[in-house]
C-alpha positions in Angstrom: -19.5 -18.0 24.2 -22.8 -18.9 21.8 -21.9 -19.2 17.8 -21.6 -16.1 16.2 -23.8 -14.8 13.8 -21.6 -14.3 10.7 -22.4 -10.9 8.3 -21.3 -8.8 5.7 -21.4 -4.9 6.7 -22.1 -2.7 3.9 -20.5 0.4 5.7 -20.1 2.8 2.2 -20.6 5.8 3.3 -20.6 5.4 6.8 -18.6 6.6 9.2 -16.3 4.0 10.9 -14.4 5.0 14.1 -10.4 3.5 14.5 -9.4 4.4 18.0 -5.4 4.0 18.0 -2.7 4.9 15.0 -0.5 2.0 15.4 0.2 -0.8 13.8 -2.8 -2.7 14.2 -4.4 0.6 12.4 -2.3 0.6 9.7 -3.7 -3.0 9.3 -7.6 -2.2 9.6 -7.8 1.4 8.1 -7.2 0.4 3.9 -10.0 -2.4 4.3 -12.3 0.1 6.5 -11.4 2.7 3.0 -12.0 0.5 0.8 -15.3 -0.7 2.2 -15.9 2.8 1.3 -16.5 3.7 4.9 -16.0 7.0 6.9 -13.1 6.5 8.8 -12.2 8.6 12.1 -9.0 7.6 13.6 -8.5 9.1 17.1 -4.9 8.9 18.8 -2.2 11.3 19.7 0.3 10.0 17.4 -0.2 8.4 13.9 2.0 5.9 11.8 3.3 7.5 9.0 1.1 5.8 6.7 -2.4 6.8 8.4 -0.5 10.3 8.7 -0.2 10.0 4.8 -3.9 9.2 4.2 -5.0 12.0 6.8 -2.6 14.3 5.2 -4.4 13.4 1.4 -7.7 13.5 2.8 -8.6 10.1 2.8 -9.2 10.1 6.9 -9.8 12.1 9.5 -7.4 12.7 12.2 -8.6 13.8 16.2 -5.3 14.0 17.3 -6.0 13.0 21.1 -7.0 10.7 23.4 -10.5 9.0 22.9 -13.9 10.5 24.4 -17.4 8.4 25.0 -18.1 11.1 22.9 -16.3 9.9 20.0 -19.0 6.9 19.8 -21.9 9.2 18.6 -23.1 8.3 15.4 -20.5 5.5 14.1 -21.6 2.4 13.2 -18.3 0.7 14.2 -16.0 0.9 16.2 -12.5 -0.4 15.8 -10.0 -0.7 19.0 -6.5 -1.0 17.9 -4.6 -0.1 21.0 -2.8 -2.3 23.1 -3.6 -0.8 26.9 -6.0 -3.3 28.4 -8.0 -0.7 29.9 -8.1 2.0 27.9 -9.5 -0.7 25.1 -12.2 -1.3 27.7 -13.2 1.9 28.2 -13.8 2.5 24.2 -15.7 -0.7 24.2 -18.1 -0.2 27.3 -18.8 3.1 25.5 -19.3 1.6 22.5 -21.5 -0.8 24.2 -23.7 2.0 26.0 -24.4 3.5 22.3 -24.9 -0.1 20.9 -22.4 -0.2 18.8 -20.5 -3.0 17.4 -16.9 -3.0 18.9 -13.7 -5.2 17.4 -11.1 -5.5 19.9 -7.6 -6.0 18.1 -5.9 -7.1 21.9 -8.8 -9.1 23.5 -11.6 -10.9 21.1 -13.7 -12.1 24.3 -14.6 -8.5 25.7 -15.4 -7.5 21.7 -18.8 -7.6 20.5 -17.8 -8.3 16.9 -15.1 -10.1 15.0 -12.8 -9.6 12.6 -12.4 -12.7 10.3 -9.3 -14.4 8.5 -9.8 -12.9 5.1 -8.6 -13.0 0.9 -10.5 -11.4 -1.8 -9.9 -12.6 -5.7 -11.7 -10.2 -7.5 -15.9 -9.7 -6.8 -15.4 -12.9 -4.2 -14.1 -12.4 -0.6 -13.5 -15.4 2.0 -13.7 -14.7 5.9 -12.9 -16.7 8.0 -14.2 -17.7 11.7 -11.7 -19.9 13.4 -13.5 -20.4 17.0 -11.2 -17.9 18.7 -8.3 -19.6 17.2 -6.7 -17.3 14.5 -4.1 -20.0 13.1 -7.0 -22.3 12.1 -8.9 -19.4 10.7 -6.0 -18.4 8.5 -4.8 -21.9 7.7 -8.5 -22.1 6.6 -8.2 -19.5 4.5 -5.5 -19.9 2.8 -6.4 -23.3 1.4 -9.3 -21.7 0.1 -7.4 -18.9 -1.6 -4.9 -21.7 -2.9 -8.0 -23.4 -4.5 -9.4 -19.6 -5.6 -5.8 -19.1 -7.1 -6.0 -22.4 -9.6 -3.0 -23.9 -7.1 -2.4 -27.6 -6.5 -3.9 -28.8 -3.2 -0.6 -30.1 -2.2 0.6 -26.1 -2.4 -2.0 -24.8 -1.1 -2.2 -27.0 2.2 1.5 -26.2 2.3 1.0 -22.3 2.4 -1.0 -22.6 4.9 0.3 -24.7 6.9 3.5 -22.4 7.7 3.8 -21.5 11.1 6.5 -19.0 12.5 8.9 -22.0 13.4 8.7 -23.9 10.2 11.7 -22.3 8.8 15.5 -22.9 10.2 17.1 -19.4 10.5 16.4 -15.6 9.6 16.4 -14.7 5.8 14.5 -10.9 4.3 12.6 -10.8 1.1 12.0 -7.9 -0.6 8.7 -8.0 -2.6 7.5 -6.1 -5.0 3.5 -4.9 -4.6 2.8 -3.8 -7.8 1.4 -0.4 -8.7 -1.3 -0.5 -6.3 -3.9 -3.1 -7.3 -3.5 -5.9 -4.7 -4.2 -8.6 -6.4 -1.2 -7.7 -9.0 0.9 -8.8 -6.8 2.8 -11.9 -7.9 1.9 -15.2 -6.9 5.4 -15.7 -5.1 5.3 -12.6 -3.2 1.4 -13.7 -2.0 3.1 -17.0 -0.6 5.7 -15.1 1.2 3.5 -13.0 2.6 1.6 -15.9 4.0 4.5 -17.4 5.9 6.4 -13.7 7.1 6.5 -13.1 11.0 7.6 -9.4 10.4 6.1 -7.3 7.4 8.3 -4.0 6.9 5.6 -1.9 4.3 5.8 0.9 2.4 3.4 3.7 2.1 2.7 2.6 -1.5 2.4 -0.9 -0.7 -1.4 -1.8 -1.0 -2.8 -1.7 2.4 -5.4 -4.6 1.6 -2.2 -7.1 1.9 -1.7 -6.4 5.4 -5.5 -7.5 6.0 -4.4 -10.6 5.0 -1.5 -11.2 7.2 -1.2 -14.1 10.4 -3.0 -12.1 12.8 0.5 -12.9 15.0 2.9 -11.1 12.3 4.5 -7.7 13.2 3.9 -5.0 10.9 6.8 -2.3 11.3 5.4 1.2 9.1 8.3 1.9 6.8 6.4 4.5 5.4 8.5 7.5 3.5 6.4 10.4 3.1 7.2 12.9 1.1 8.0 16.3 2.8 6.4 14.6 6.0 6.7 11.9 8.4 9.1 9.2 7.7 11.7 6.6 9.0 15.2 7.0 7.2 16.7 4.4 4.8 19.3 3.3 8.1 16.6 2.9 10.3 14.7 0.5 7.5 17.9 -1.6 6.9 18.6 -2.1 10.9 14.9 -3.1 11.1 15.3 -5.8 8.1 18.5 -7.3 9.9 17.9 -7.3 13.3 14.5 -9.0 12.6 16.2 -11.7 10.2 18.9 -12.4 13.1 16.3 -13.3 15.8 15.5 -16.1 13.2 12.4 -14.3 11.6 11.2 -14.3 8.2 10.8 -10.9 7.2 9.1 -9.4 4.3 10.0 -6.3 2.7 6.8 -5.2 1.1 7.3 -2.2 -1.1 5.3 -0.2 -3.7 5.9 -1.2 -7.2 9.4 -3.1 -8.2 12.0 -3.0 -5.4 14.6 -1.9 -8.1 13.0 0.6 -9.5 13.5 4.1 -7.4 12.8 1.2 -4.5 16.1 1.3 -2.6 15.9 -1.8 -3.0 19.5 -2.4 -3.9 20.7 -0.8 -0.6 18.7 -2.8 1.6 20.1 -5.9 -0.2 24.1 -4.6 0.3 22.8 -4.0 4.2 21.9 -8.0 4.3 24.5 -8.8 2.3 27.0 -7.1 5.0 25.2 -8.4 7.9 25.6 -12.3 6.8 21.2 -12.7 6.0 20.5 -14.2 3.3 17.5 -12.2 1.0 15.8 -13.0 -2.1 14.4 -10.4 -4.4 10.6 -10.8 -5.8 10.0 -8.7 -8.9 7.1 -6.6 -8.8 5.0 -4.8 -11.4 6.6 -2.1 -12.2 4.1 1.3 -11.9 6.1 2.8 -14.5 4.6 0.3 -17.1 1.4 -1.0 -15.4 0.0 2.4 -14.0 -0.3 4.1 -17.7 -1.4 0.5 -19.0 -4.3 0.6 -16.7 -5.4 3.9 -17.8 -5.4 3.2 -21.6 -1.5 4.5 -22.2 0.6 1.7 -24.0 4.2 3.1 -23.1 5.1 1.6 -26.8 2.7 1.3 -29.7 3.6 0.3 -33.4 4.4 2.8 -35.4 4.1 5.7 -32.7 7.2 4.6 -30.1 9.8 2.0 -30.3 11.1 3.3 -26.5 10.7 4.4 -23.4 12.5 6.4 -20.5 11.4 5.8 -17.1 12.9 8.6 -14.8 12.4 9.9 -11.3 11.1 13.6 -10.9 11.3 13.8 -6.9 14.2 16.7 -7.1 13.9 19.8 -9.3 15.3 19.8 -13.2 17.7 22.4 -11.4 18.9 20.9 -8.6 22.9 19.9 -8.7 21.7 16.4 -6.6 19.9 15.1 -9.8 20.9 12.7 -11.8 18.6 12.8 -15.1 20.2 14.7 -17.9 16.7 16.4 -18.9 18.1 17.9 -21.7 18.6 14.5 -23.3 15.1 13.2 -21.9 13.4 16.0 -24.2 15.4 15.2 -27.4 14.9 11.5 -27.5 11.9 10.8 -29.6 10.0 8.6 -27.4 7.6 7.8 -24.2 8.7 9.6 -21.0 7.5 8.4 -17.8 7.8 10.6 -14.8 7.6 8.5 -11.4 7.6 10.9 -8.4 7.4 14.2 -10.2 4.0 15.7 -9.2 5.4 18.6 -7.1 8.0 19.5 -9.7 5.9 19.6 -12.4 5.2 22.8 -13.5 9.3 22.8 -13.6 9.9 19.4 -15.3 7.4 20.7 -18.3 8.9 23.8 -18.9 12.2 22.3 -19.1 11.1 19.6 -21.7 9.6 22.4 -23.6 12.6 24.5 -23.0 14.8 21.6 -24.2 13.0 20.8 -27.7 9.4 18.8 -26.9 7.1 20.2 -28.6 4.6 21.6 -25.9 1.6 20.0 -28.3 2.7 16.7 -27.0 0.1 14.7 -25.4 0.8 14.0 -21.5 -1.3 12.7 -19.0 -1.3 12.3 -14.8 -2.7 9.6 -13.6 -3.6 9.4 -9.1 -3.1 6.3 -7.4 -3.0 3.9 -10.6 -4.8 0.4 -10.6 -7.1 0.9 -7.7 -10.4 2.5 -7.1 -8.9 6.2 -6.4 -7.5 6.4 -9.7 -7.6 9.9 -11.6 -6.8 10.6 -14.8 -5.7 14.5 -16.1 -4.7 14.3 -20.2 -3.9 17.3 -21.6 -0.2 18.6 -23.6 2.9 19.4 -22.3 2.4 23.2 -22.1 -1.0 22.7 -20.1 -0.3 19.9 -18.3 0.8 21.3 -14.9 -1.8 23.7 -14.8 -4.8 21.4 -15.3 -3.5 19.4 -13.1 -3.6 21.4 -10.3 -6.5 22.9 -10.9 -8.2 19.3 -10.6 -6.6 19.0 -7.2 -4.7 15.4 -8.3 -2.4 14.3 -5.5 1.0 11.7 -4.8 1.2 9.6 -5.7 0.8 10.0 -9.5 3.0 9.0 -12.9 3.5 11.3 -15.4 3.5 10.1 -19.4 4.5 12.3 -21.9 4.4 11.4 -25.7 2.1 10.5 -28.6 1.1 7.0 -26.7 -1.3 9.2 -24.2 -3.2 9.5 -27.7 -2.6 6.3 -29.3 -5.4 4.4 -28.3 -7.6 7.0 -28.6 -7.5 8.1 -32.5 
């Protein structure tokens, strides 16, 4: 093969075609999205996570087999199947309507590449390793390290871990942050880095997994809600039997893993089987999801505290365990993780319980990253202006005079 001509694809706008919904996918589809391109996905099934972003809009879905047809008009085309010669056939279209063509199972019968990469803010590093993906990300990782402010001695050790550097199974559980990928902690970066198997989250950011050894396995953990997803047993046998083939597993998830994160039951499965597993704070979306829109949850002179509470079941259902009643009286912030389909109900029941339906509250979409949306309005409008504007999950609720607090 001649040297490749390395270049950056401004693709905003543009629409991108993803034949397969698999892993690999999962993988490709958040960078594709937030390249700002136009992303078709075409496959019979879908992970839950690419069934989450169809379901919100943020794809389209042909749920099918792939056509030549399916060529017309992209600019890219992105194989991520793993039957030789189906892959082939999407690729000799794609070659017919000269179009550039990655190949996720075979890099030699592709006509473009996909590079080792890590962003830090406005700066992104790819990397071209000759064909040889450990170099490529070994590559790139020192340069991240150096990027980061690390040592070179930490750096060159990062990147340097290879699947049998470490003596026996063990399962992190890292927390993401809110959505933002670079506020993820430093720690949880590194493990990252060295995992063989990834076990994500829907509301882990999807960029991380475009950074991953181009060996790991990513298993979708996704849990969506009132849709596709796997159950809390099937997440825990995953993180186990992974950890006793002698793998270093990751499990990436949304946020904080002990906060509405299940983390805690994933670390009693572990601790039952015999694996040892670390926990890696995250960033909390409670906190850092209002702090990015403006919304200190405490401010002096206006709130000495906050209540962080889940909203996913109804003030009325017997299965939930927040005494809403004492959530309206207490004088404070509220924050409302989970609670955009029971809103209309969790407002009216402040209300009905003593909050003043003047009160300042505000919604804010997908926190931290480029899709956020922001809805501020008071408690007794709040659920109505918010639909109206169309907002979607996930969002965090704040209620309490903080939403105004910066803004007097």
């Amino acid at each position: 093969m001649t040297e490749l001509y390395p270049l950056a694809l401004v693709l905003d706008g543009r629409p991108v075609l993803v034949v397969g919904g698999g892993a690999v996918a999962s993988r490709r589809v958040p960078a594709l999205l937030n390249a700002g391109a136009e992303v078709t996905v075409v496959s019979p099934e879908l992970t839950p996570t690419l069934h989450g972003l169809a379901d919100a809009g943020r794809i389209r879905w042909e749920r099918r087999r792939f056509e030549e047809s399916d060529v017309d008009g992209k600019w890219l085309v992105q194989v991520a199947v793993d039957d030789a010669d189906a892959a082939a056939r999407v690729s000799a279209a794609a070659e017919q309507h000269r179009v550039f063509c990655v190949r996720a199972d075979d890099r030699t019968a592709a006509t473009a590449w996909t590079p080792a990469v890590t962003r830090r803010g406005p700066v992104t590093v790819a990397v071209l390793g000759g064909g040889d993906p450990r170099r490529a990300v070994a590559t790139r990782d020192a340069i991240a390290g150096f990027l980061s402010g690390w040592t070179g001695a930490a750096a060159s050790a990062t990147a340097a871990v290879a699947p049998e550097a470490h003596a026996g199974g063990r399962v992190a559980l890292v927390g993401a942050g809110p959505g933002d990928p670079e506020l993820i902690t430093v720690k949880g970066r590194r493990l990252l880095a060295e995992a063989d198997v990834v076990v994500a989250d829907r509301l882990a950011p999807g960029l991380l997994l475009d950074e991953l050894r181009p060996d790991a396995e990513v298993v979708d953990a996704a849990k969506n809600p009132y849709g596709p997803a796997r159950t809390q047993e099937e997440i825990n046998a995953i993180l186990v039997d992974r950890a006793r083939q002698g793998k270093a597993v990751v499990r990436l998830k949304g946020g904080d893993p002990f906060v509405f994160g299940r983390g805690g039951e994933e670390v009693i499965a572990c601790a039952e089987a015999g694996v040892p597993v670390t926990v890696v704070p995250g960033v909390t979306s409670a906190v850092a999801v209002p702090a990015g829109a403006g919304i200190p949850v405490t401010h002096r002179g206006v709130a000495h505290e906050f209540t962080v509470v889940s909203g996913h079941l109804a003030p009325d259902d017997p299965e939930s365990l927040v005494h809403w009643p004492s959530v309206a009286k207490q004088g404070g912030t509220v924050v409302i993780l989970m609670g955009l389909r029971h809103l209309p109900a969790i407002a009216a029941t402040l209300v009905a319980n003593g909050r003043p339906g003047t009160t300042p509250a505000s919604v804010i979409q997908e926190g931290t990253t480029a899709a956020q949306r922001q809805v501020t309005a008071t408690l007794e409008t709040i659920a109505a202006e918010v639909a109206e504007a169309g907002l979607r999950a996930p969002a965090i609720t704040v209620v309490g005079e903080v939403v105004a607090a910066l803004r007097r």
